[in-house]
Steps between C-alpha positions, in 0.01 A plus 500: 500500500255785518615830557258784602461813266641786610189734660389811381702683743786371364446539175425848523852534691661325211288681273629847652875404477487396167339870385728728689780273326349529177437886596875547588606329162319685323631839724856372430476408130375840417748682694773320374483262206254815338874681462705180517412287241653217284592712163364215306221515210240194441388454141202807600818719550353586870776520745479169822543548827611304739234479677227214557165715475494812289287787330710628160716853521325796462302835628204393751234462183745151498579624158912428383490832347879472421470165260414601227330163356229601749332838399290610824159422362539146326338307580165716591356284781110598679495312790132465705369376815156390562369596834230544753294794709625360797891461368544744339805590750710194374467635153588881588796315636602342183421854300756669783730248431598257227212619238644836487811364265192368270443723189154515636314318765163447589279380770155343441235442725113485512444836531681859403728625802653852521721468761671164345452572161309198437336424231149366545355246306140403595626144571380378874758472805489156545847301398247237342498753191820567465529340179230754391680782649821422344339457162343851565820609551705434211179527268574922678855461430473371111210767447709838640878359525554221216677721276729647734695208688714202341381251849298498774533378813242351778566477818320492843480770783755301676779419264789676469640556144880589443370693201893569358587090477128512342620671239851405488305095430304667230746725286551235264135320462305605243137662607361424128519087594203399652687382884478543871707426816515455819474209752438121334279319625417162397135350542133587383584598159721310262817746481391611861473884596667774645500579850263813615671574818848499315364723283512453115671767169260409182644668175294799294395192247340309791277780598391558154388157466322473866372839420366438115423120470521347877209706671241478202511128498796239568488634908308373743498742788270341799515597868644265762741396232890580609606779308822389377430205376205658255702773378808240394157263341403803316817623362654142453190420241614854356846366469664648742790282617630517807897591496775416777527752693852336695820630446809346309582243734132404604403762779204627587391848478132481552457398877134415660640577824687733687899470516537310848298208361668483159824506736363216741269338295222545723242427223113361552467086427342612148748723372750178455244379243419826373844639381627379163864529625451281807455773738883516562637743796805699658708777374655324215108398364437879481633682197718820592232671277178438700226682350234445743352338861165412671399574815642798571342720773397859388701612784786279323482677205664800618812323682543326177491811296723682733779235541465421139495862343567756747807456693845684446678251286844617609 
């Protein structure tokens, strides 16, 4: 029998529901399972909650200042947008937001701009070059930031990063081995690529070897060529492997789109062949360490933040 789809209308009613749900859980969980949590220790030694979807214990930096395994600045992370003249408001949103709990964070566009702090890069406007740009861009970073950050992490203007489960993934990788994460995807290359949108963490030893060996000669950097899948060419022939980037019981934390479609599974036909993991869905599909989502209005942003960070907790 064939059913109809549900309309956009509905969808967007669904759509709705589903966020102030989400929105409420995550109002609830920090106002009570933040104080009333399980007194149980994982293998890390980081308290659980009992909640589904969390961000880790700590001051609003999302920094457990009171464990001490995890001193406040280790791992060092820079994290970096690339941008454009005419969005540069999505990105001031991210620097008002989650790229303030960075150790540094930077926005790069074609041109220098005062008023967003961005940092120009003689690189045209048009998304065609974006490969270019985002070689510019961490060709800037290696040059004036290599030596002071342990990772580095790309995302886009409208991401949203949960920069505290960021580093709570990374306190135990090692930045000297050559290694990214992120988002898997599957074809075009033989051990696939990371997902741009998702955003994507490459380790101090990746950058060196994009930086020193990739640019000079094993990179090809064309325009009209999709930027994620050229930088994860370049830095696989580098030997840069790409990690897992799920949690301990197969999770993801890298999400390509925002939270209502990783709940519903309201994913695009290609993204079923795309995903390594077979594009799986619902609460129980997300781990209750997300580190990051797609899609995410610039407007968004701030909600997010605010539910997320900024409400009493008792």
């Amino acid at each position: 029998m064939y059913t109809k789809r549900p309309g956009k209308w509905v969808k967007r009613i669904v759509g709705l529901l589903v966020c102030l749900n989400l929105v409420m859980a995550l109002y609830l969980s920090m106002s009570y399972s933040f104080v009333s949590v399980v007194k149980e220790e994982d293998n890390s030694g980081y308290i659980k909650a009992t909640t589904k979807m969390r961000i880790e214990e700590g001051t609003n930096d999302g920094i457990n200042s009171n464990d001490p395994a995890y001193s406040p600045r280790s791992p060092r992370v820079l994290c970096w947008v690339p941008s454009f003249p005419d969005s540069l408001h999505k990105a001031w949103a991210v620097n008002n937001t989650w790229g303030e709990r960075c150790d540094k964070f930077l926005i790069f566009s074609s041109t220098d701009n005062n008023t967003y702090g961005a940092i120009g890069l003689n690189v045209s406007d048009k998304y065609s070059v974006l490969v270019l740009k985002v070689r510019a861009a961490m060709t800037y970073i290696y040059e004036n930031h290599f030596n002071d950050f342990d990772w580095f992490m790309k995302a886009d203007d409208d991401t949203f990063v949960l920069v505290d489960n960021l580093r709570y993934f990374l306190k135990d990788k090692n930045s000297s081995e050559p290694v990214m994460y992120g988002h898997h995807f599957v074809p075009y290359l033989p051990g696939g690529y990371l997902s741009g949108g998702a955003g994507y963490v490459i380790s101090k030893e990746a950058l060196r070897r994009y930086a020193e060996e990739g640019l000079h000669s094993t990179c090809r950097m064309i325009e009209n060529a999709e930027e994620d899948i050229e930088t994860a060419n370049c830095l696989s022939k580098l030997g840069v492997k790409i990690g897992d980037s799920r949690d301990s019981t197969g999770r993801s934390r890298f999400h390509c789109f925002a939270p209502v479609h990783a709940i519903l599974g309201w994913f695009p036909d290609w993204y079923n062949e795309y995903d390594k993991y077979n594009a799986t869905y619902g609460l129980d599909q997300i781990s209750d360490r997300p580190i990051s989502f797609h899609k995410i209005r610039w407007s968004q942003m701030f909600g997010l933040d605010l539910m997320l960070y900024h409400v009493a907790k008792h």
